[in-house]
Structures are given as structure tokens and as C-alpha cells.
N, CA, C and O atoms as a DFTB+ gen file, in Angstrom:
288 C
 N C O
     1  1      51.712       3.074      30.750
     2  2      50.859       2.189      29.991
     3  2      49.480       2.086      30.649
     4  3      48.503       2.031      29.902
     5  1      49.331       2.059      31.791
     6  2      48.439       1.254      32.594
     7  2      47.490       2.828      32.632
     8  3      46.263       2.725      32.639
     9  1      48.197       4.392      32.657
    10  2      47.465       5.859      32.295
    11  2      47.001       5.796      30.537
    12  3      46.130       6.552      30.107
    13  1      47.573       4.997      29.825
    14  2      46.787       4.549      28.093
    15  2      45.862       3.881      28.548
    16  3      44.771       4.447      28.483
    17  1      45.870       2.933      28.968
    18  2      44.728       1.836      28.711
    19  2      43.447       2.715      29.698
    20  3      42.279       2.568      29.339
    21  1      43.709       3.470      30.738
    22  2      41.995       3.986      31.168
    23  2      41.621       5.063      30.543
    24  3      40.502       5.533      30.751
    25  1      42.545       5.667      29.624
    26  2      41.938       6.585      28.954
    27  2      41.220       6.171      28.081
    28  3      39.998       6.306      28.130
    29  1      41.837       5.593      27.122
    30  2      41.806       4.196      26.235
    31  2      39.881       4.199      26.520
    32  3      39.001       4.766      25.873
    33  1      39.785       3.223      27.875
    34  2      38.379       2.579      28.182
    35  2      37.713       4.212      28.547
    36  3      36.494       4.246      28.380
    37  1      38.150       5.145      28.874
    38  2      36.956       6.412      29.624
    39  2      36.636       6.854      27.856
    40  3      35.415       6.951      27.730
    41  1      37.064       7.022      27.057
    42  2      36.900       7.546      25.763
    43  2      35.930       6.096      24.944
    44  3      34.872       6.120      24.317
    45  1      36.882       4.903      25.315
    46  2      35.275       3.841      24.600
    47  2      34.163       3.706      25.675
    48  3      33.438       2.823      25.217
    49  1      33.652       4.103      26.835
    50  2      32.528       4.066      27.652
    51  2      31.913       4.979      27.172
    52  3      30.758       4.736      26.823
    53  1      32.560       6.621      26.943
    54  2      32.117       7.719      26.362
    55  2      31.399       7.554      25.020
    56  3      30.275       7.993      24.773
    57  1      32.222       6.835      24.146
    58  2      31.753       6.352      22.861
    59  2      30.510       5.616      22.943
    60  3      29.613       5.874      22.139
    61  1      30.350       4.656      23.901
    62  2      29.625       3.714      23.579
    63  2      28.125       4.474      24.301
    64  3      26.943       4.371      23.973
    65  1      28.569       4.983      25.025
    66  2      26.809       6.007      25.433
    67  2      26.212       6.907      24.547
    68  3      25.044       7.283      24.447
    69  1      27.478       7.253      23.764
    70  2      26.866       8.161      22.560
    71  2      26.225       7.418      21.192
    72  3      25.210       7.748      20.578
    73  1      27.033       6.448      20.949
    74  2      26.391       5.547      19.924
    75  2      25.086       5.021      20.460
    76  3      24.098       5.063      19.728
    77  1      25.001       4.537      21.655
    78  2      23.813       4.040      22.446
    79  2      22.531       4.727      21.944
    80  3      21.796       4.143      21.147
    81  1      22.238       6.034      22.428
    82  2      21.842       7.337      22.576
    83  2      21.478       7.750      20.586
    84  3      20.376       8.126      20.186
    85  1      22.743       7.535      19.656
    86  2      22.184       8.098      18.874
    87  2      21.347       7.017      17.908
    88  3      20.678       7.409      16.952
    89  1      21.476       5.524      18.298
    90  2      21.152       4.334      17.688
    91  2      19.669       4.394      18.100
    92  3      18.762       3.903      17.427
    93  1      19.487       5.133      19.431
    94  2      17.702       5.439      19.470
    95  2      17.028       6.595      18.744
    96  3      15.885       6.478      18.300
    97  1      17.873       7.917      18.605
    98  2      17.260       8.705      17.885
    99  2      17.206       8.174      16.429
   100  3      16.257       8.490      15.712
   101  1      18.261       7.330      15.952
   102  2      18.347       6.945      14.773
   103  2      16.835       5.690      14.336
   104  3      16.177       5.713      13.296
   105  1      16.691       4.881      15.324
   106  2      15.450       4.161      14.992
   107  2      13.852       5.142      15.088
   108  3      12.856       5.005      14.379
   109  1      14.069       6.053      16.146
   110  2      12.687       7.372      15.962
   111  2      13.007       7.862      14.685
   112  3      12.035       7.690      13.949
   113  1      13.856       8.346      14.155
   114  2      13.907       8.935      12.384
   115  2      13.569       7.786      11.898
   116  3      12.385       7.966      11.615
   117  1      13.867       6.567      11.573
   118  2      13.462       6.055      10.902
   119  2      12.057       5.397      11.009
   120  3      11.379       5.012      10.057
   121  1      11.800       5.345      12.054
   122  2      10.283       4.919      12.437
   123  2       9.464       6.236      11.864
   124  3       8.487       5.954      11.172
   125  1       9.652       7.188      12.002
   126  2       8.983       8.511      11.653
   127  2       8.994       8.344      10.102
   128  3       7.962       8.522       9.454
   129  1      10.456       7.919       9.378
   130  2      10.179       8.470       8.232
   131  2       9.751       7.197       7.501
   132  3       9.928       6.963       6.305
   133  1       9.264       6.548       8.250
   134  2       8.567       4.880       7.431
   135  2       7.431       5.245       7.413
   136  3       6.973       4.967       6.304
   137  1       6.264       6.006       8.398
   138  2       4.870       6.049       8.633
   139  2       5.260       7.133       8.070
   140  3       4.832       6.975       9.214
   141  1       5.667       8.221       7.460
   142  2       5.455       9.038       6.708
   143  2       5.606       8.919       4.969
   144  3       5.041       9.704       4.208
   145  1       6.337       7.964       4.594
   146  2       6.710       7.395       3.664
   147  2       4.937       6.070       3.350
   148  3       4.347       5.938       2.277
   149  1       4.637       5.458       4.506
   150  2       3.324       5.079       4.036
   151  2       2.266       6.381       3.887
   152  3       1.350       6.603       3.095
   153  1       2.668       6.926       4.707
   154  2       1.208       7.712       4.630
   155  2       1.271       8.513       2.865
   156  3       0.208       8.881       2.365
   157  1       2.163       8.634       2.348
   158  2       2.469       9.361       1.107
   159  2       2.448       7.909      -0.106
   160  3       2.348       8.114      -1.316
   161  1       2.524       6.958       0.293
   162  2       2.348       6.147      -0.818
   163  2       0.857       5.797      -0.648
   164  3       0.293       5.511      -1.704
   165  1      -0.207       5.750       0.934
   166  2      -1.339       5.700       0.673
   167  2      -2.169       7.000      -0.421
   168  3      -3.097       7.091      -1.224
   169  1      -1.202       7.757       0.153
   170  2      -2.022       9.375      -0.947
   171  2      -2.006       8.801      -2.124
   172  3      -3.066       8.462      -2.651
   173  1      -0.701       8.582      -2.777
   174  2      -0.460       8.559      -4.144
   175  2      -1.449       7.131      -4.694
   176  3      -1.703       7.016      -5.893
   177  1      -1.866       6.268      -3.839
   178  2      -2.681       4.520      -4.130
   179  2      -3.869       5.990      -4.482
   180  3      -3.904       6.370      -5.652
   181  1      -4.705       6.672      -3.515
   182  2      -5.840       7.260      -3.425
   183  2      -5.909       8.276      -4.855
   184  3      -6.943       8.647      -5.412
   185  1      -4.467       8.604      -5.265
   186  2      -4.809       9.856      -6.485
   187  2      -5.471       8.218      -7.615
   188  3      -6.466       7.937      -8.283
   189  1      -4.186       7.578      -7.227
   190  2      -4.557       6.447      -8.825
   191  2      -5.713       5.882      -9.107
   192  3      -6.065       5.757     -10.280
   193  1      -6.602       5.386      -7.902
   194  2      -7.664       5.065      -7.743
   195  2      -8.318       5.960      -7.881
   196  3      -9.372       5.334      -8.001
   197  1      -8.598       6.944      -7.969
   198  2      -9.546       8.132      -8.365
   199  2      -9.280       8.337      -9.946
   200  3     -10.028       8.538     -10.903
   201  1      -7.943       8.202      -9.801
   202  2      -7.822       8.701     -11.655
   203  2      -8.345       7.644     -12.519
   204  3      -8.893       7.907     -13.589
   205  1      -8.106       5.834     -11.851
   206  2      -8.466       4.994     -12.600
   207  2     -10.317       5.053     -12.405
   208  3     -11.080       4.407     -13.124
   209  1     -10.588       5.617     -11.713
   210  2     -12.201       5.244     -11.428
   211  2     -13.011       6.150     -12.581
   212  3     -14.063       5.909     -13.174
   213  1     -11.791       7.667     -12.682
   214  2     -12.698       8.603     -13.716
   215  2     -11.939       8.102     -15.247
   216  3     -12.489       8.653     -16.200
   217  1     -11.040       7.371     -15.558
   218  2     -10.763       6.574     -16.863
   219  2     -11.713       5.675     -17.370
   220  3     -11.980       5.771     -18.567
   221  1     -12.418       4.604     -16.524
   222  2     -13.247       3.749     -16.592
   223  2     -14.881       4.287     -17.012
   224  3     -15.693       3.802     -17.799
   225  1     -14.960       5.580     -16.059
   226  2     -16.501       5.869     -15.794
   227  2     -16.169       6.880     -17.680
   228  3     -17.121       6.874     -18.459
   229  1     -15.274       7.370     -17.980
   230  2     -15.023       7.958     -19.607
   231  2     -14.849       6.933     -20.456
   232  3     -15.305       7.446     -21.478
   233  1     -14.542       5.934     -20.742
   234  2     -14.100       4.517     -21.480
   235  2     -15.954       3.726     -21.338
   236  3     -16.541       3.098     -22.219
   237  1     -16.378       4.012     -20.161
   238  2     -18.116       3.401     -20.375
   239  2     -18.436       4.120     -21.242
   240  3     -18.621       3.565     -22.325
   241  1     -18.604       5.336     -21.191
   242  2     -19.089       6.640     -21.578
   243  2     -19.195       6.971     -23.189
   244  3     -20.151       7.415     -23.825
   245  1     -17.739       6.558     -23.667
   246  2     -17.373       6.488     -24.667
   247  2     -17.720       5.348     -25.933
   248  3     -17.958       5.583     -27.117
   249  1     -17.641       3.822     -25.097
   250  2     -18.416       2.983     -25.303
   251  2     -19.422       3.084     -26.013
   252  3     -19.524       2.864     -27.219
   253  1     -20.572       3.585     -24.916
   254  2     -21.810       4.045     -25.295
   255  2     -22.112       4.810     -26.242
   256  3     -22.773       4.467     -27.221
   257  1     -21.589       6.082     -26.009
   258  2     -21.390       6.766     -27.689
   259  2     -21.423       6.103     -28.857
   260  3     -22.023       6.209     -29.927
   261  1     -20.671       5.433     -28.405
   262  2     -19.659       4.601     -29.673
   263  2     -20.944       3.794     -30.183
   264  3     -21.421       3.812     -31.318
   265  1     -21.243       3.315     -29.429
   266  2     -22.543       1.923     -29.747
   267  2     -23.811       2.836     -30.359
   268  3     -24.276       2.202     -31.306
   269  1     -24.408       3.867     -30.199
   270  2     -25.404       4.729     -30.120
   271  2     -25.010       4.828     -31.782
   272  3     -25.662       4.316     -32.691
   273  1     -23.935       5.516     -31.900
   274  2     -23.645       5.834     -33.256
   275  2     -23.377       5.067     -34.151
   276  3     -23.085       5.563     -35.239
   277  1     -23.384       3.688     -34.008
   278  2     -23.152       2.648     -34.684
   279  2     -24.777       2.432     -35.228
   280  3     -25.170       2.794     -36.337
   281  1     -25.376       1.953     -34.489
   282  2     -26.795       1.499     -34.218
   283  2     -27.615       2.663     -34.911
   284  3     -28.450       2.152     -35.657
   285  1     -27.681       4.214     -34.934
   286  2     -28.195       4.985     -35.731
   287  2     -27.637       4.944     -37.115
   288  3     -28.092       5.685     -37.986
């Protein structure tokens, strides 16, 4: 019994350095894939804002037309 129980503990010490060990690589992946995950939702803020800036500057544009041809 007493040759169970230290195997027992040499296999959970073993365990517990490996969980240790992979609970840090596991927070670097996820730290990595959070600042990569912002950096790709800042892209995608930067496409929308560009797309909404050239919707607006066509919708003035159009406007104007619009008014020009009214007025003639």
C-alpha cells in the first residue's frame, strides 16, 4: 500500500509541473491571440471608417447634383 500511495504522489507532482508549465504557455497563446484578435478588429474599425467616409463624401456629392438639377 504504502509502494501505491508514492507512486500515487510521484505521478501527481509529475502532473502538477506539467499542468503548471502548460497553464503558462496556455496564458502566452492566449495573450498572443487577444492582441492579435485586436489588432484585426482595429483593421476591420479602419476599412469601415474609410468606407463610411467615401459613402458620405458620394451622398454630399449626390445631394448636390440633386439640388443643381432641381434649381435648373
Amino acid at each position: 500500500m504504502f509502494m501505491g500511495i508514492a507512486v500515487y504522489l510521484r505521478l501527481w507532482t509529475i502532473d502538477y509541473r506539467i499542468s503548471s508549465n502548460d497553464s503558462e504557455l496556455l496564458r502566452k497563446e492566449f495573450d498572443l491571440a487577444s492582441r492579435e484578435a485586436m489588432d484585426e478588429s482595429a483593421e476591420w474599425r479602419r476599412r469601415f471608417d474609410d468606407e463610411f467616409e467615401k459613402a458620405s463624401k458620394c451622398s454630399s456629392e449626390l445631394d448636390e447634383v440633386c439640388g443643381l438639377l432641381i434649381i435648373c
